[in-house]
C-alpha positions as CSV (number, residue, x, y, z in Angstrom):
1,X,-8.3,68.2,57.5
2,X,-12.3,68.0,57.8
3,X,-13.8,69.4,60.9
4,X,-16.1,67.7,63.1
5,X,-19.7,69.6,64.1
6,X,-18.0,70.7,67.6
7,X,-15.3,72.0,66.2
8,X,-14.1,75.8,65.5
9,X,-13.1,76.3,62.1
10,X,-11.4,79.4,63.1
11,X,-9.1,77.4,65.4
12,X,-5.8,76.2,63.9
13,X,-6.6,72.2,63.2
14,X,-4.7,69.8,65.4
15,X,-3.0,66.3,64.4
16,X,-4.7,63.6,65.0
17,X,-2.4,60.8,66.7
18,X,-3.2,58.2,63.8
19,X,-2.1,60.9,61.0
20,X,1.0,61.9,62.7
21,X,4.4,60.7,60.0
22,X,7.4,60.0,61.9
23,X,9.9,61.9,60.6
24,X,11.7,59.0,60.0
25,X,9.2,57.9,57.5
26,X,8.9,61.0,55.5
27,X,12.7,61.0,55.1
28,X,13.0,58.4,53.5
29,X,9.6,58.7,51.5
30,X,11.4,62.2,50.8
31,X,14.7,60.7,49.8
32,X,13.5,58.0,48.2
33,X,12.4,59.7,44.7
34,X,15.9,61.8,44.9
35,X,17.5,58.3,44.4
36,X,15.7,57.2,42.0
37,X,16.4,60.6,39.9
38,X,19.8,60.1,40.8
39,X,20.3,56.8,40.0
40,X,18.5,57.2,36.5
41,X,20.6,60.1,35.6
42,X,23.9,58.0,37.0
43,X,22.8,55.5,34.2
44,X,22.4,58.0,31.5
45,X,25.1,59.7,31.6
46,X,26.9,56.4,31.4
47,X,25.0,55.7,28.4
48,X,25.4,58.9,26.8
49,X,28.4,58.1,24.3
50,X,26.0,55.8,23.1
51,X,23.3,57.2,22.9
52,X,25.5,60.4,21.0
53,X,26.6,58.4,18.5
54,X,23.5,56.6,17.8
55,X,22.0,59.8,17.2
56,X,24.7,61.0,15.1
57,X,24.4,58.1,12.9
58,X,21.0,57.9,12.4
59,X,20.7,61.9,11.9
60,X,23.2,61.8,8.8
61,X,20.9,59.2,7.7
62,X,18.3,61.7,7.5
63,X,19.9,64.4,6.6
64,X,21.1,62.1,3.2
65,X,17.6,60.8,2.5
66,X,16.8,64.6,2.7
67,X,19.0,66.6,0.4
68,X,18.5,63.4,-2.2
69,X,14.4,63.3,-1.7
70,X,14.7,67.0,-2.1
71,X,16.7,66.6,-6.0
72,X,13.7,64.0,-6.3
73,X,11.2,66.2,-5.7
74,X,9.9,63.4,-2.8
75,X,8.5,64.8,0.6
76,X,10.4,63.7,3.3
77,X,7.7,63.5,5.7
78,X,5.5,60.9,3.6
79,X,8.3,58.5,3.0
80,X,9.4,58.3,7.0
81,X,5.5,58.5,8.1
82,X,3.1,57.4,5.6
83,X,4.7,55.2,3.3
84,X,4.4,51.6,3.1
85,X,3.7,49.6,6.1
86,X,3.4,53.4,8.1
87,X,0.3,53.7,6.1
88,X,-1.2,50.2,7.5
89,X,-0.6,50.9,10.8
90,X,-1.8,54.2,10.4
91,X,-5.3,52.7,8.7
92,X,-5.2,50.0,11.7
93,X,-5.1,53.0,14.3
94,X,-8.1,55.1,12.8
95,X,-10.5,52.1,11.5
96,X,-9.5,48.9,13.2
97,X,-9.4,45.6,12.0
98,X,-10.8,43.4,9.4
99,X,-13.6,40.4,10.8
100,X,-13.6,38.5,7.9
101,X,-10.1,36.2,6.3
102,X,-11.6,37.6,2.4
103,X,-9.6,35.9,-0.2
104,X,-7.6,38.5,-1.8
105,X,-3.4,38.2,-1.1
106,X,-1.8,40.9,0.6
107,X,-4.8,42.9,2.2
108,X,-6.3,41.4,5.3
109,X,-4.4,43.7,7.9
110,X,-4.8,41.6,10.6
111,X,-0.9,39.9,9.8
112,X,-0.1,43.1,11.9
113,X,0.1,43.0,15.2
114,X,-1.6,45.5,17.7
115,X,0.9,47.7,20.2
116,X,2.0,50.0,17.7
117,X,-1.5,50.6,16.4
118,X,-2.6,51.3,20.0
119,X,-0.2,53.8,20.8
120,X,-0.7,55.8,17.6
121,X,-4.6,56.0,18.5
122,X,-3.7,56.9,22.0
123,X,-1.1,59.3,21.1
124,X,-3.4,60.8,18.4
125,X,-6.5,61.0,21.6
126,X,-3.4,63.0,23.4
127,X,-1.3,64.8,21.3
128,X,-2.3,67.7,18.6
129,X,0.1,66.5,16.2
130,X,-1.1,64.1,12.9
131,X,-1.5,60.4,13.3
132,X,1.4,60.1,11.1
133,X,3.5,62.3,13.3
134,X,2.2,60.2,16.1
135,X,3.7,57.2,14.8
136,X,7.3,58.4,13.8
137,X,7.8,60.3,17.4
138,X,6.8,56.8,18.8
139,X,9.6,55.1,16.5
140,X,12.2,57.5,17.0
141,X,11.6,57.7,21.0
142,X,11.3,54.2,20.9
143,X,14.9,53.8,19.1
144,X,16.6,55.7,21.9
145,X,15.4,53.5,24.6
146,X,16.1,50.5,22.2
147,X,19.9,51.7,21.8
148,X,19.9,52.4,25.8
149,X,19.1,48.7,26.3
150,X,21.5,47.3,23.9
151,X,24.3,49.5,25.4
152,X,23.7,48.0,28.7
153,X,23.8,44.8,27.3
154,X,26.8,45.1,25.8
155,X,28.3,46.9,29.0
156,X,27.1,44.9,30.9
157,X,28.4,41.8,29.6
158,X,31.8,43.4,28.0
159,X,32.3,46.4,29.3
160,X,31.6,50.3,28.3
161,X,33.5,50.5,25.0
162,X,31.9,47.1,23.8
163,X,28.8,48.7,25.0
164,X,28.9,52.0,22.6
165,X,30.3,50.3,19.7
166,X,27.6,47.5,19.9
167,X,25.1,50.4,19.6
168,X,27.0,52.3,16.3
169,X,27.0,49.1,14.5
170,X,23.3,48.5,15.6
171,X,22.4,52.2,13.9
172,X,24.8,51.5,10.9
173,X,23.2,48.5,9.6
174,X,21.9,48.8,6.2
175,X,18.7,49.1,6.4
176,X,18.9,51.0,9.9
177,X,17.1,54.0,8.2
178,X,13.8,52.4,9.3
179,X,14.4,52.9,12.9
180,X,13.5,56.4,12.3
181,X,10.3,54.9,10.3
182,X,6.9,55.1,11.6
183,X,7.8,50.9,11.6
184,X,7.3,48.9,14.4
185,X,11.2,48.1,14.9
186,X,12.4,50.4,16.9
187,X,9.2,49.5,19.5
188,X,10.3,45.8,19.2
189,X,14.0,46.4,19.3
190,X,13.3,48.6,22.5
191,X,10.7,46.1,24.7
192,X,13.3,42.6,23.5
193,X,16.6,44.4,24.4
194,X,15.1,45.6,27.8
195,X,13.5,42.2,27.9
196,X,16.9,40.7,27.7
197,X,18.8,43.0,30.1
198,X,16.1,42.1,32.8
199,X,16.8,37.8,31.9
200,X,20.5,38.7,32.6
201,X,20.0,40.9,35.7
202,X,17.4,38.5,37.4
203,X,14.3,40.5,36.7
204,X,12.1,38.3,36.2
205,X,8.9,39.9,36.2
206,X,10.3,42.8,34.4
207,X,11.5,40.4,31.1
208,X,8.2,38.5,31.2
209,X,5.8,41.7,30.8
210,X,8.1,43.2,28.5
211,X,8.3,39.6,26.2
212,X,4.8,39.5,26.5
213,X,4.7,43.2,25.2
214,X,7.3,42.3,22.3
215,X,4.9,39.8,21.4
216,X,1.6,42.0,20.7
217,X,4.4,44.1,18.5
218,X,5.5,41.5,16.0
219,X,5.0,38.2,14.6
220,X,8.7,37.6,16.1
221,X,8.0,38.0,19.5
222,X,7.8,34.4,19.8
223,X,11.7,34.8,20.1
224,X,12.1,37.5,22.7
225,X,9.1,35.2,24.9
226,X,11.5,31.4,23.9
227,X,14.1,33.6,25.1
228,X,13.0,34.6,28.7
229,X,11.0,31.2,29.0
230,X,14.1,28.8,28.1
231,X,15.8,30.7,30.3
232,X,13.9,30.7,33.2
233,X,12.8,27.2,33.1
234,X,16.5,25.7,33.1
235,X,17.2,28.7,36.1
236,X,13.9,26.6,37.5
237,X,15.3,23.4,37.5
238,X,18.4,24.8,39.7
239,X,16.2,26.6,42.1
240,X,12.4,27.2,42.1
241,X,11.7,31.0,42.9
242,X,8.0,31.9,42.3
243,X,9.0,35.1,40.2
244,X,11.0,33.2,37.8
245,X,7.8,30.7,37.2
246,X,5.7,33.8,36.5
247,X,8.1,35.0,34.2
248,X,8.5,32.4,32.7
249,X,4.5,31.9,32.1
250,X,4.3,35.5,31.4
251,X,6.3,36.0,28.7
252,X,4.5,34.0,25.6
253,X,1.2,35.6,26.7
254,X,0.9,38.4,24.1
255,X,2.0,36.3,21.1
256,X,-0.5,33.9,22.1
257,X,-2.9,36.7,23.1
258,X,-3.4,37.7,19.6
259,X,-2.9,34.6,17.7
260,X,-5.7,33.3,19.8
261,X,-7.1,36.8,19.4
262,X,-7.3,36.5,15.8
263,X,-8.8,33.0,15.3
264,X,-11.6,34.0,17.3
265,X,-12.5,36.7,15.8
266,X,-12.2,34.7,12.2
267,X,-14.1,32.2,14.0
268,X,-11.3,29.6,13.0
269,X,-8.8,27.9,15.6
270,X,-6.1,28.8,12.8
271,X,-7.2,32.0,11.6
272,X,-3.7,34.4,12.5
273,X,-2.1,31.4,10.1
274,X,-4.6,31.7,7.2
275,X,-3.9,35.4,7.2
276,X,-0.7,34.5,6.6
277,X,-1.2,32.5,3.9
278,X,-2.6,35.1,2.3
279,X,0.6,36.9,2.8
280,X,2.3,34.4,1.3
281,X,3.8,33.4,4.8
282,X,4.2,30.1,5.9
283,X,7.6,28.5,7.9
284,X,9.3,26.0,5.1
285,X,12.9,25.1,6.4
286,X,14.3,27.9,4.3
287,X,13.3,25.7,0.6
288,X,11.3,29.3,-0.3
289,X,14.9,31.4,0.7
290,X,16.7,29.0,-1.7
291,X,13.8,29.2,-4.3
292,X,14.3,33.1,-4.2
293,X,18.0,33.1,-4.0
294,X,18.2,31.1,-7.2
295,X,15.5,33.0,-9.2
296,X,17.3,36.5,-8.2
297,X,20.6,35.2,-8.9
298,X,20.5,32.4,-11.9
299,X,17.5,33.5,-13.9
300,X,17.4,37.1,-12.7
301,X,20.0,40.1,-12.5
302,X,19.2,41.1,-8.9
303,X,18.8,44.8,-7.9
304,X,21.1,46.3,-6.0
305,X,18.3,46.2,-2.4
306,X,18.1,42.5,-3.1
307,X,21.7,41.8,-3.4
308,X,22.1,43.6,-0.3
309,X,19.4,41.8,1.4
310,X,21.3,38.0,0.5
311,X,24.3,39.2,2.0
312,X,22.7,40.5,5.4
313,X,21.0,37.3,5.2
314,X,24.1,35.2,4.6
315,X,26.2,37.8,7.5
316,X,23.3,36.7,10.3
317,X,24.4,33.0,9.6
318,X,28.2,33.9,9.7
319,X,27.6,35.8,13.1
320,X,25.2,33.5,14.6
321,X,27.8,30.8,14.3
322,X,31.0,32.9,15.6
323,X,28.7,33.5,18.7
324,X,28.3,30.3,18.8
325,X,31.9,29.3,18.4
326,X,33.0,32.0,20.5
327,X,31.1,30.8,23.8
328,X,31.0,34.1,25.6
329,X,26.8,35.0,25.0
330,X,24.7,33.9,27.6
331,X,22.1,31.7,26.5
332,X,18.8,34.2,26.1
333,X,20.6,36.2,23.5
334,X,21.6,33.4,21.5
335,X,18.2,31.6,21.9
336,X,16.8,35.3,20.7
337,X,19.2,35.7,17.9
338,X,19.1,32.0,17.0
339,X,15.3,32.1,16.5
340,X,15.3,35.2,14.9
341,X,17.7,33.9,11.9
342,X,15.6,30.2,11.8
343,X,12.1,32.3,11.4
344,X,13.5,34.9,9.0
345,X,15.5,32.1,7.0
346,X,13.0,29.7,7.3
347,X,9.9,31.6,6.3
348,X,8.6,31.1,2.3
349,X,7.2,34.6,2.6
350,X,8.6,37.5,0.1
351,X,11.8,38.0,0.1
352,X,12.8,41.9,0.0
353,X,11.7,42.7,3.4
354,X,14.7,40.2,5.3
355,X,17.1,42.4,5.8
356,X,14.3,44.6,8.0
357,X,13.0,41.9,9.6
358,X,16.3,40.7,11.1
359,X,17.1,44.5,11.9
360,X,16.0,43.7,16.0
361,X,18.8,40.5,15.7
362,X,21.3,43.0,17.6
363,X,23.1,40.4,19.4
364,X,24.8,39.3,16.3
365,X,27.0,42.2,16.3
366,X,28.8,41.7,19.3
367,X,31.3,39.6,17.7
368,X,32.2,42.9,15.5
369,X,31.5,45.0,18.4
370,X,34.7,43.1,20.4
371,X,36.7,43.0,17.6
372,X,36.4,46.3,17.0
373,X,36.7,47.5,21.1
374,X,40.7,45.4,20.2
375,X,41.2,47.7,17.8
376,X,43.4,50.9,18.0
377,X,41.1,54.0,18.2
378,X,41.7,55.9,15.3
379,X,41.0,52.2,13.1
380,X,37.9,51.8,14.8
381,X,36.7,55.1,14.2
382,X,37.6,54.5,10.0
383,X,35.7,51.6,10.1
384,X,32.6,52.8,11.4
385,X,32.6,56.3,9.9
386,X,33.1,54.4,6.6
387,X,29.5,51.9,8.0
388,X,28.0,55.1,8.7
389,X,28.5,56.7,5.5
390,X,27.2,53.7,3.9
391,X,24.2,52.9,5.8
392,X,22.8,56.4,5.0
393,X,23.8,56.2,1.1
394,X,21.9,52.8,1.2
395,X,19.0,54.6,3.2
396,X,18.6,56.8,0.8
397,X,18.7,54.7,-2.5
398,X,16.1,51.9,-0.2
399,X,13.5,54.8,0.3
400,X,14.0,56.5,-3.4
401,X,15.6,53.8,-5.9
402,X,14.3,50.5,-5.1
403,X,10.7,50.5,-6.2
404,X,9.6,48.1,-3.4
405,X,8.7,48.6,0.6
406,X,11.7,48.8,2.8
């Protein structure tokens, strides 16, 4: 407490009346931290079967990419945080962006979008560790908070055991490998799921910022932000609530941030779409997919990535209509889902990377995940040991066979 000109600074100070707490007050102020702790630490130990297993799965992944890059003579380190698309985001994060469209396919970085980017540069500004290291410690953090929200989705809306097996399939798919990838997935997974949970719980605010987030992350952030804004405009037209309008008006702002972004900087009202021409990108109705299918499979002899990629592709359909049919998903996550599938199918862009890009579609699984919570135990435990041995042989021959990006 300052002392006044009068005052003895030997003297013990004295409370003024205006600075007195009640006790009241600080009890709760006290208290009120404790239950936060308590509550967050309630929730994860809920979680933590899931979150176990996830990590289980996804560390044998590892661990099979690493003994068989080791017989290859490959580094472990470059191919989970420098290869491919980690080495873009990685350029993006020390040097920036290009200002000019240029005319050469596949080289104008600006097709990627800028959260992940950021948070490499600010990590690197923080932490001693390489930029590269930077990025894979964001993807891997990033994929535990990702399976966190899809567990409490799938708790939430089916219980506990729907919850954690929702999550193993989610970290068995095949081309799961990449959510411990300095990729943008795992980010993206992470901010939609959470997005989600927030929609279903009435958080308005909450699944607006995080949509809006999802959209400065990836091109398919338009889903998560159709998602929350759908959603909130039909709860709207029951009830206006102030909140859910600002959701609702919230959540397309960081697609539309950097679109807009984009073309200014190009100097071109569609520049973010040019650049995508250039990467071979534009939305077709799914004529491209077809194109591809029948050059890989009546002219060509498809590798074994690409055949793998048609039959995720042709699975997401299969799913998306048994959620459909089944009539038990609330409407955000099939709105998500649902766009996710049209954009992926529909795009005339290349076609190895499909399988990744429908990677954040998690609410497709929930069909398997209650058909396999019916199971008996010891059959459910077969079926996704078997999944998980898969997912890391696949890994492994994604990163070290197949010749192409993940």
């Amino acid at each position: 407490m300052p002392y006044g000109p009068l005052s003895d600074p030997s003297a013990a100070p004295t409370a003024t009346p205006s600075r007195v707490v009640p006790a009241s007050r600080r009890s709760r102020s006290a208290a009120r931290p404790s239950a936060t702790r308590r509550r967050l630490l309630s929730a994860l130990r809920h979680a933590a079967p899931a979150l176990l297993a996830y990590a289980a799965v996804r560390a044998l992944g590892v661990l099979v990419l690493a003994v068989w890059a080791h017989r290859e003579h490959r580094g472990l380190w470059h191919l989970l945080a420098e290869s491919w698309d980690c080495d873009w985001y990685l350029k993006i994060a020390a040097n920036g962006y290009a200002d000019t469209l240029g005319h050469a396919f596949d080289t104008n970085n600006l097709a990627f979008f800028p959260l992940f980017p950021l948070l490499i540069r600010a990590g690197d500004a923080l932490l001693p560790a390489p930029r590269g290291g930077v990025g894979l410690a964001i993807a891997v953090g990033c994929s535990f908070l990702a399976a966190w929200g899809i567990f409490k989705i799938g708790d939430r809306l089916h219980g506990r055991r729907a919850g954690v097996l929702l999550v193993v399939l989610w970290a068995c798919l095949p081309v799961s490998l990449v959510q411990w990838m300095g990729y943008t997935e795992s980010l993206f997974t992470a901010l939609a799921a959470w997005s989600l949970y927030a929609v279903l719980t009435g958080r308005w605010l909450w699944a607006g910022a995080l949509a809006a987030l999802a959209g400065l992350t990836r091109p398919t952030g338009v889903a998560v932000a159709a998602a929350v804004s759908v959603t909130a405009l039909l709860a709207l037209r029951r009830r206006f609530e102030p909140r859910v309008l600002a959701g609702a008006l919230l959540a397309p702002l960081g697609w539309l941030a950097y679109v807009g972004w984009v073309g200014a900087r190009l100097g071109r009202w569609d520049g973010y779409f040019a650049v995508q021409r250039l990467w071979h990108n534009e939305w077709d109705g799914g004529i491209g997919t077809l194109r591809w299918m029948k050059q890989l499979f009546l002219v060509e002899r498809p590798q074994l990535f690409l055949v793998i990629v048609t039959i995720v592709l042709f699975s997401a359909l299969v799913l998306f209509a048994m959620s459909l049919a089944g009539g038990g998903q609330p409407l955000p996550l099939l709105v998500y889902a649902g766009l996710l599938v049209a954009i992926v199918l529909g795009s005339s862009g290349v076609y190895f990377p499909r399988a990744r890009f429908l990677l954040p579609a998690f609410p497709l699984l929930l069909p398997l995940a209650l058909a396999l919570a019916r199971m008996r135990t010891r059959v459910t435990v077969a079926v996704l040991s078997g999944a998980a041995l898969t997912s890391a042989a696949f890994g492994g021959h994604m990163l070290l066979v197949w010749l192409g990006p993940p």
